[in-house]
Kinemage of the C-alpha trace (Angstrom):
@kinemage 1
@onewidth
@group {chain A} dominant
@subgroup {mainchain}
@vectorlist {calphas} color= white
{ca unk a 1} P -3.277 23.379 -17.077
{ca unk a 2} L -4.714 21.830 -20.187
{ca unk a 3} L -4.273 18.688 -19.602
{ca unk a 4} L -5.773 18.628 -15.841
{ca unk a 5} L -9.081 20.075 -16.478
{ca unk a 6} L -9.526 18.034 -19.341
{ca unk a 7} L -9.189 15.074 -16.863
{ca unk a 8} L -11.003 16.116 -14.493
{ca unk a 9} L -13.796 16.833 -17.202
{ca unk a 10} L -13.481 13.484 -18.279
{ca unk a 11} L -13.148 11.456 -14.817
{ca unk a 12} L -16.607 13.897 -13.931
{ca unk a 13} L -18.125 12.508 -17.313
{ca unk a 14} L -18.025 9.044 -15.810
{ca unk a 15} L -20.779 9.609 -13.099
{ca unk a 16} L -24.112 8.095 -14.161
{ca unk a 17} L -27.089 11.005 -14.417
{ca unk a 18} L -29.276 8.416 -12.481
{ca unk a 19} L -27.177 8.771 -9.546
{ca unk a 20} L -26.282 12.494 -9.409
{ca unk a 21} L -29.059 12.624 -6.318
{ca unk a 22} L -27.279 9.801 -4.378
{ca unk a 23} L -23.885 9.245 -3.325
{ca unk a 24} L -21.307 10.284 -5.529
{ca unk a 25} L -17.761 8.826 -4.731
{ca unk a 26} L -14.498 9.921 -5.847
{ca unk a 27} L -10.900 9.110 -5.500
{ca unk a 28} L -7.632 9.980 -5.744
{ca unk a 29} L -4.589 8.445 -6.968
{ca unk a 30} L -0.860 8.679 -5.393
{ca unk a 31} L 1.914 8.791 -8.214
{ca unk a 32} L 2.629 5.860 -10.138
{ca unk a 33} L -0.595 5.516 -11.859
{ca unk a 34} L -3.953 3.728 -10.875
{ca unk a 35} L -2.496 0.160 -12.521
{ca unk a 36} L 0.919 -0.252 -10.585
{ca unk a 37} L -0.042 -3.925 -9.518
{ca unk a 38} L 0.425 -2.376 -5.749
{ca unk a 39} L -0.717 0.320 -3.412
{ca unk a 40} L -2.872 2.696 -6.408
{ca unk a 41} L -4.724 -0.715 -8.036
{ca unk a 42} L -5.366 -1.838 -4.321
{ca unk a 43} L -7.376 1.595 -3.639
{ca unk a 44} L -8.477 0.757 -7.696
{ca unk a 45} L -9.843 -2.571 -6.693
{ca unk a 46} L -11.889 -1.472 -3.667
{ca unk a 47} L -13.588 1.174 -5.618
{ca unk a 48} L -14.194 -1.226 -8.652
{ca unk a 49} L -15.704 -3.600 -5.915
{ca unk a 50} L -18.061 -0.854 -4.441
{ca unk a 51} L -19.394 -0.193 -8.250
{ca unk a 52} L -19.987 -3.631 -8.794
{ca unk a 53} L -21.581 -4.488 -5.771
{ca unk a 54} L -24.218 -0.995 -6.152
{ca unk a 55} L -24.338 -0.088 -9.377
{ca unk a 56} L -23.034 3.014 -8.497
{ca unk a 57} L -20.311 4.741 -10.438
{ca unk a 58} L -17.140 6.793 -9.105
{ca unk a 59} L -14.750 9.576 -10.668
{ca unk a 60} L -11.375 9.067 -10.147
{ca unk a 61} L -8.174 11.170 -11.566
{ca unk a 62} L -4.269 10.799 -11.402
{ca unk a 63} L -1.915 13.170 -10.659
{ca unk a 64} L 1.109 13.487 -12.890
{ca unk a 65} L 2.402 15.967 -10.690
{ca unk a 66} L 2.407 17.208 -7.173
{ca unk a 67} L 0.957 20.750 -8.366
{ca unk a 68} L -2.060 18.906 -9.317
{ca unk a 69} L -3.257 17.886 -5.957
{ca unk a 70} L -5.253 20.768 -4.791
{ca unk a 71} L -6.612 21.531 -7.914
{ca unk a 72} L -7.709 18.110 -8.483
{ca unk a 73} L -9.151 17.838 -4.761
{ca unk a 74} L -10.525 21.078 -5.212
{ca unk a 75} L -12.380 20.604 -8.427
{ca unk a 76} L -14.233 17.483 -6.681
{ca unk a 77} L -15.043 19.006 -3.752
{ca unk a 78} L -16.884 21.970 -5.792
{ca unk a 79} L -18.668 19.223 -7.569
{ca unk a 80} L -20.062 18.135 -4.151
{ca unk a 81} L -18.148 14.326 -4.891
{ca unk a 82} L -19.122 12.522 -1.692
{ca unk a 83} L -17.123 10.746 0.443
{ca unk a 84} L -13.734 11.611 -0.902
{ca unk a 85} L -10.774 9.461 -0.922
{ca unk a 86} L -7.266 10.115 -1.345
{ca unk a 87} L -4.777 7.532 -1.685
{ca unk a 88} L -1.186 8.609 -0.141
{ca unk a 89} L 0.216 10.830 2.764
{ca unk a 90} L 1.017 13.205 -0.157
{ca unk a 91} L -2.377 14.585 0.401
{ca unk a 92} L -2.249 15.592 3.448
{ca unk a 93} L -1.897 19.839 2.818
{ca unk a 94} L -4.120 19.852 0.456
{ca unk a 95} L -6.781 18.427 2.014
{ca unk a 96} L -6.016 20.624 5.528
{ca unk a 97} L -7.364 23.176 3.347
{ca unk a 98} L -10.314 21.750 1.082
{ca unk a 99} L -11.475 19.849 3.576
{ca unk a 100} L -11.808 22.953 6.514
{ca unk a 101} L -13.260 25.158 3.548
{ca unk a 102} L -15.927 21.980 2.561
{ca unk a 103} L -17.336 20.963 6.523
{ca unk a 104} L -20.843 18.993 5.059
{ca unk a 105} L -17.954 16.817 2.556
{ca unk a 106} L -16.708 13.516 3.757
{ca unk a 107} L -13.326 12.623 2.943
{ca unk a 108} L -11.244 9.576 3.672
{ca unk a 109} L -7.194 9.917 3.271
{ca unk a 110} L -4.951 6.676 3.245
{ca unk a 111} L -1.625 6.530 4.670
{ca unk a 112} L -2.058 9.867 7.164
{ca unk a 113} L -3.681 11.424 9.245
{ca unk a 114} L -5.417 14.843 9.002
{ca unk a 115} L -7.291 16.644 12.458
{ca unk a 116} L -10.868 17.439 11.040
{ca unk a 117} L -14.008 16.565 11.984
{ca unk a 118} L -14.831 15.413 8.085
{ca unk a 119} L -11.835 13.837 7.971
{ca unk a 120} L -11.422 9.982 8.007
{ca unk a 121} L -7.626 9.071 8.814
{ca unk a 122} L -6.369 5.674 7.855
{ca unk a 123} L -3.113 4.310 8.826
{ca unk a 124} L -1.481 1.081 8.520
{ca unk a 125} L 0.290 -0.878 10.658
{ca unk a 126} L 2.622 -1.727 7.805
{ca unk a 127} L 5.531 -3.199 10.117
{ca unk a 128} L 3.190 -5.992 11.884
{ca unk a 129} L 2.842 -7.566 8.271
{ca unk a 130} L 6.440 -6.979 7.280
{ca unk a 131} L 7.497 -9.097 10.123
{ca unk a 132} L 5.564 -12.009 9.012
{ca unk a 133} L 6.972 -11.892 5.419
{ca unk a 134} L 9.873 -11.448 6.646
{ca unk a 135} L 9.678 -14.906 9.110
{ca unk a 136} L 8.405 -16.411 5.910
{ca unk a 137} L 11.373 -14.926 4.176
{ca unk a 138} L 14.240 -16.058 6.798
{ca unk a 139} L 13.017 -19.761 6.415
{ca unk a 140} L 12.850 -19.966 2.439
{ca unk a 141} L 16.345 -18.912 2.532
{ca unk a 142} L 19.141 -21.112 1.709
{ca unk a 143} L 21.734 -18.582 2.769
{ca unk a 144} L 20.728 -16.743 5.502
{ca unk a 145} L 21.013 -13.908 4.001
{ca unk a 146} L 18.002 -11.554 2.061
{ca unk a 147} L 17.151 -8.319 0.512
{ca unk a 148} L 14.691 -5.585 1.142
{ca unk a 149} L 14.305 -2.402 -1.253
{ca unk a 150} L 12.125 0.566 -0.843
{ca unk a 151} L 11.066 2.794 -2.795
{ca unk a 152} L 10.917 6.721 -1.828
{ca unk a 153} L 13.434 7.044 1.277
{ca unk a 154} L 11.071 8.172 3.913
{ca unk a 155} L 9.584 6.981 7.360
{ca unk a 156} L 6.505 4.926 6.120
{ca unk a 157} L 9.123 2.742 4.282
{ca unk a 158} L 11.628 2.308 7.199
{ca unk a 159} L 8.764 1.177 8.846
{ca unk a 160} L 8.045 -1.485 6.522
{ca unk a 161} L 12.080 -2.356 6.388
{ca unk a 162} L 12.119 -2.377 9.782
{ca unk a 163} L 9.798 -4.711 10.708
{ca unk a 164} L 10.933 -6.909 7.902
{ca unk a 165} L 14.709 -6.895 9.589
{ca unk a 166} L 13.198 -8.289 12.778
{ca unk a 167} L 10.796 -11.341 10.806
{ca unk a 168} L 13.807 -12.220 9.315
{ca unk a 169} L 16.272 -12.136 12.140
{ca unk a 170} L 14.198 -13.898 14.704
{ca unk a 171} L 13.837 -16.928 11.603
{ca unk a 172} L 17.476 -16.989 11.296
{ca unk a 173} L 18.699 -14.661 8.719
{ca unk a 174} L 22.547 -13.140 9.640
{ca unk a 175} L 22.246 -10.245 7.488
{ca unk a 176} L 19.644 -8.320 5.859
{ca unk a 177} L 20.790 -6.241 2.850
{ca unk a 178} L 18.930 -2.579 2.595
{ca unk a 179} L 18.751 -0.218 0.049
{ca unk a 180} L 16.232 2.343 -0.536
{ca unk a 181} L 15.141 3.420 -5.057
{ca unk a 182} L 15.872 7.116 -4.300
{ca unk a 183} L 14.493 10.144 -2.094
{ca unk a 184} L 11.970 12.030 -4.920
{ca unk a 185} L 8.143 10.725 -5.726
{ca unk a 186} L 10.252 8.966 -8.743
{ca unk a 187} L 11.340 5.962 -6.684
{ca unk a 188} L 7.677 5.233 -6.484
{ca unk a 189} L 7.581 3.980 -10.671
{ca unk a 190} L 11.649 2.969 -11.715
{ca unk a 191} L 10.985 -0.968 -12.265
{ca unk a 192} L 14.490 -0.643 -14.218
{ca unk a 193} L 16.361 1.044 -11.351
{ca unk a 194} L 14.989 -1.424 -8.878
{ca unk a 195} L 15.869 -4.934 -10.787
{ca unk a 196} L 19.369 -3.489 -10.854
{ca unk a 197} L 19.351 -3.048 -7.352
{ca unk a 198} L 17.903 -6.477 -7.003
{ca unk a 199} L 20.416 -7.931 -9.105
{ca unk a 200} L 23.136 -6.138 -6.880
{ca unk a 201} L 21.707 -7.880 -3.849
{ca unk a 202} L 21.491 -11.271 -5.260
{ca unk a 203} L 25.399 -10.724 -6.409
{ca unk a 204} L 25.807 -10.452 -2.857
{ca unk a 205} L 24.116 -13.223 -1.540
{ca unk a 206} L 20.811 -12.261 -1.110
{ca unk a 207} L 18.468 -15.294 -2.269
{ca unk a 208} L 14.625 -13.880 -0.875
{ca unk a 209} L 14.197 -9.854 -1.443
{ca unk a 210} L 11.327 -7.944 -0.154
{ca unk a 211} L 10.245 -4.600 -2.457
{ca unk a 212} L 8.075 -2.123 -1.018
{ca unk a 213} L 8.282 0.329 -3.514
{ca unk a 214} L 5.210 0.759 -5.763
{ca unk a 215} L 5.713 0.131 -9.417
{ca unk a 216} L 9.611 -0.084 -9.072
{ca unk a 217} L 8.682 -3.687 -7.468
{ca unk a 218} L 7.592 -5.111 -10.323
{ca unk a 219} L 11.210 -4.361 -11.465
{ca unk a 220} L 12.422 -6.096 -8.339
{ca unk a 221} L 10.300 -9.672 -8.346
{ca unk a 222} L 11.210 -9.658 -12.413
{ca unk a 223} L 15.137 -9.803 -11.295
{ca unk a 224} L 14.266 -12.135 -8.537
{ca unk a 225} L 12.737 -14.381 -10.830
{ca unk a 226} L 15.085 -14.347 -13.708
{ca unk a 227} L 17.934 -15.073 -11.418
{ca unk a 228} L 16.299 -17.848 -10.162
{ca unk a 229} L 15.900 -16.582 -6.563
{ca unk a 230} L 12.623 -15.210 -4.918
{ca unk a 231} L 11.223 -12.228 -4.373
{ca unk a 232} L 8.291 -10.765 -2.090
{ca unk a 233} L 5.196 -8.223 -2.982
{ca unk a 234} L 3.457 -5.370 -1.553
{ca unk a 235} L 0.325 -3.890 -0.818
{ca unk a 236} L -1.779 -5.637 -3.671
{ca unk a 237} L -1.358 -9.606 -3.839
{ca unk a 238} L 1.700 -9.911 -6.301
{ca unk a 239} L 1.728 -13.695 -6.349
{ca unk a 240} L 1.177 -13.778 -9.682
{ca unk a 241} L 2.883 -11.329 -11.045
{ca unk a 242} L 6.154 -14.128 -11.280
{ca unk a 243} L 4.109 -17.052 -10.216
{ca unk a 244} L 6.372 -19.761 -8.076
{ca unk a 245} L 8.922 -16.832 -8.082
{ca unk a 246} L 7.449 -14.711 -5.433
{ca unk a 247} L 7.361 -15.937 -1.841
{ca unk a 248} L 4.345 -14.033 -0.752
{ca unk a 249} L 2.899 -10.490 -0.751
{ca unk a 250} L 2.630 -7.594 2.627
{ca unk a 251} L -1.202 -7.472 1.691
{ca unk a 252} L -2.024 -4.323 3.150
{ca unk a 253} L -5.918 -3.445 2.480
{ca unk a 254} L -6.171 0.018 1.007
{ca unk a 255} L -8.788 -2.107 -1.110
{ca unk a 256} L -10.973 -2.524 1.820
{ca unk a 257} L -10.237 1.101 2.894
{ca unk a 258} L -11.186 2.808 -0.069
{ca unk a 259} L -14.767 0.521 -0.521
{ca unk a 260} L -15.624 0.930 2.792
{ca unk a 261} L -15.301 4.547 3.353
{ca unk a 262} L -17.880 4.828 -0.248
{ca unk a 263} L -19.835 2.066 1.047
{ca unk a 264} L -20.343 4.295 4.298
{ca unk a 265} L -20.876 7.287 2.183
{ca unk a 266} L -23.650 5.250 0.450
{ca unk a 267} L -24.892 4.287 3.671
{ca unk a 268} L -25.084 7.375 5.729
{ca unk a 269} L -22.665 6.300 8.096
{ca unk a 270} L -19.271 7.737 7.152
{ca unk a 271} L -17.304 9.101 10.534
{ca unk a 272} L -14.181 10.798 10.698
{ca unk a 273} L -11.236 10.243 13.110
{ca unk a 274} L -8.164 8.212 12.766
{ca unk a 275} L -8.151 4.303 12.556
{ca unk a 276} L -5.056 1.983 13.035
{ca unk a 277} L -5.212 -0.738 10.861
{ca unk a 278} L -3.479 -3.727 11.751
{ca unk a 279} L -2.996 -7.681 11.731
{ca unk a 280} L -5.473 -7.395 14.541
{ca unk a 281} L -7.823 -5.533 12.562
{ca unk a 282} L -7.266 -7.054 9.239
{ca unk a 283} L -5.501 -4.101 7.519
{ca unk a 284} L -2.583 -6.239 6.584
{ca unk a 285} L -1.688 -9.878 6.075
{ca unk a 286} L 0.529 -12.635 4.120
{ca unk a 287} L -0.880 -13.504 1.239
{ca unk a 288} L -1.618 -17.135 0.040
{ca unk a 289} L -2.673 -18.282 -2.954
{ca unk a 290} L -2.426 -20.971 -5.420
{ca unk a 291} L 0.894 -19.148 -7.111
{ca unk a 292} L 3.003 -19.421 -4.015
{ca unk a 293} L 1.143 -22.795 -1.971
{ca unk a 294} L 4.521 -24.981 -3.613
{ca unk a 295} L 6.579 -22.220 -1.926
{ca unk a 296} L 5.267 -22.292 1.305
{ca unk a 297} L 5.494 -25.031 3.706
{ca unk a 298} L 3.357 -26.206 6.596
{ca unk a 299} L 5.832 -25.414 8.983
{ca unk a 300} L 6.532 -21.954 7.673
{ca unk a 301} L 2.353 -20.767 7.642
{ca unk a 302} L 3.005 -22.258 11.234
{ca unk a 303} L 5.939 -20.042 12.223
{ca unk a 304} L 3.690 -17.267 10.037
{ca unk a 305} L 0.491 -17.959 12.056
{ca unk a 306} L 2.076 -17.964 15.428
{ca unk a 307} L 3.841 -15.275 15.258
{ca unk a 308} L 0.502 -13.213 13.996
{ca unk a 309} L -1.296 -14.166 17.128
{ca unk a 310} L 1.817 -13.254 18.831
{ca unk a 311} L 1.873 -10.101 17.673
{ca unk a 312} L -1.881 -9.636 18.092
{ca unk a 313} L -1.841 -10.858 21.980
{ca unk a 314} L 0.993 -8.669 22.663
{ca unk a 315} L 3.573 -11.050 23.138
{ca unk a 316} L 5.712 -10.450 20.143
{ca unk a 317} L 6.002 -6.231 20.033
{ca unk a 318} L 7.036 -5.025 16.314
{ca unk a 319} L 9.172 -2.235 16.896
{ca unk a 320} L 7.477 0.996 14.868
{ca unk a 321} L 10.108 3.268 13.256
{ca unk a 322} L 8.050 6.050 12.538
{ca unk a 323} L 7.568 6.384 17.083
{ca unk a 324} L 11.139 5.298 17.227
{ca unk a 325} L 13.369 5.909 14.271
{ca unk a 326} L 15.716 3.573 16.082
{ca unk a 327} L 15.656 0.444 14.424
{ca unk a 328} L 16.599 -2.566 17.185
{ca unk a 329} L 16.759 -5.364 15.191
């Protein structure tokens, strides 16, 4: 109990007096910690980009724990923090609550969606960009044969798997190996217990592996790289976290989530209701960058950027395994 209100004590310390009139931003991280190098530093980076670009400071706070969510949503909402933004589906009861009990508070949740009139809902489309690594993925591979790992066994990952499974199949690739880190909020931060299972995968052939698992990735595109194979990122642009050993990165843009739900605070023009962000809407891409160009070929960005504007005219349909937990591919 200590230990949280002295956090929140601190992250409320870091709001500048000259602002306490104006907008006053908060957010809230998933577990794994702010710097995972994927889906927390994303919603870090967006908020880091709002400050920079106003001048305007934000609290922020970590949970450790999932006791520590309505507490720590709580405590801001008292404060009057305005809009706030939570990063993970994790937050969804919590906020059910706060955000009925707080109706003139604007809050923002990533990953879910929540029924309130206050409420901003933003979900991904997480499966559209998985298929387009995983095309990229099916023609880097020398053996037909690659690797995805998740992280926390649940339907949001499938959905990334599954979308992968049917990139990579239509490029080629006979057999996709799956495994998932584990079913607690642990999987999210085990970078050990996911370069074993990437070293299990490349013992079995696997030569390209996709990680969606938070900070148990990194663990993943270390293996990758030390065995000489490649490995693809998530959420945030991982290039260069094993430069000309990752493939590409699922950049999905809880970045541009996070800055523009404070940037609307700022601006008076934060609405609720849900939002569906795709390839069509820019909520999630391949990344390319000067780490991966040598990886890369022209015709693969081809097969890439074709099957995007497949996907956004309609003519390529990703199946979605959290409206169909049958996976066709």
């Amino acid at each position: 109990m200590k230990r949280i209100v002295l956090g929140l004590l601190a992250a409320t310390a870091m709001v500048l007096p000259s602002f306490a009139a104006d907008v006053q931003p908060a957010l809230l991280y998933d577990l794994g910690g702010k710097f995972d190098k994927s889906f927390n530093e994303a919603a870090y980076n967006g908020a880091e980009k709002f400050k920079a670009e106003t001048g305007t400071a934000y609290v922020e706070f970590e949970v450790s724990n999932a006791s520590q969510r309505e507490q720590a949503l709580r405590r801001f909402a008292e404060d009057g923090r305005n809009p706030i933004v939570m990063a993970g589906f994790a937050w969804v009861d919590p906020l059910k609550k706060v955000a009925a009990e707080y109706p003139e508070l604007n809050f923002a949740i990533i990953d879910d969606a929540v029924d309130l009139p206050n409420v901003r809902s933003l979900v991904f489309k997480e499966h559209e960009g998985s298929y387009l690594v995983g095309v990229l993925a099916g023609m880097a591979s020398q053996t037909k044969k690659v690797g995805f790992i998740g992280g926390m066994d649940i339907p949001l990952i499938r959905k990334f798997g599954c979308g992968y499974v049917g990139g990579a199949k239509a490029a080629g690739v006979t057999e996709v190996l799956y495994n998932m880190t584990g079913d607690t909020p642990a999987a999210w931060n085990d970078p050990a217990k996911g370069g074993e299972i990437a070293k299990t995968q490349i013992d079995q052939g696997a030569d390209v592996i996709y990680a969606a698992a938070g900070g148990t990735g990194v663990g993943v595109l270390q293996a990758a790289a030390d065995a000489g194979k490649l490995g693809i990122g998530v959420d945030s642009n991982q290039n260069g976290l094993q430069p000309g050993h990752v493939l590409t990165s699922m950049v999905k843009r809880v970045d541009t989530a996070v800055y523009n739900a404070f940037m609307d605070g700022k601006n008076g023009t934060f609405k609720g209701g849900l939002q569906h962000l795709g390839l069509k809407e820019g909520g999630v891409d391949y990344a390319m960058d000067e780490n991966n160009k040598d990886l890369v070929t022209e015709e693969m960005k081809a097969a890439a950027e074709k099957a995007k504007a497949d996907i956004i005219a309609g003519t390529i349909e990703v199946h979605d395994y959290t409206t169909d937990s049958q996976c066709p591919y």
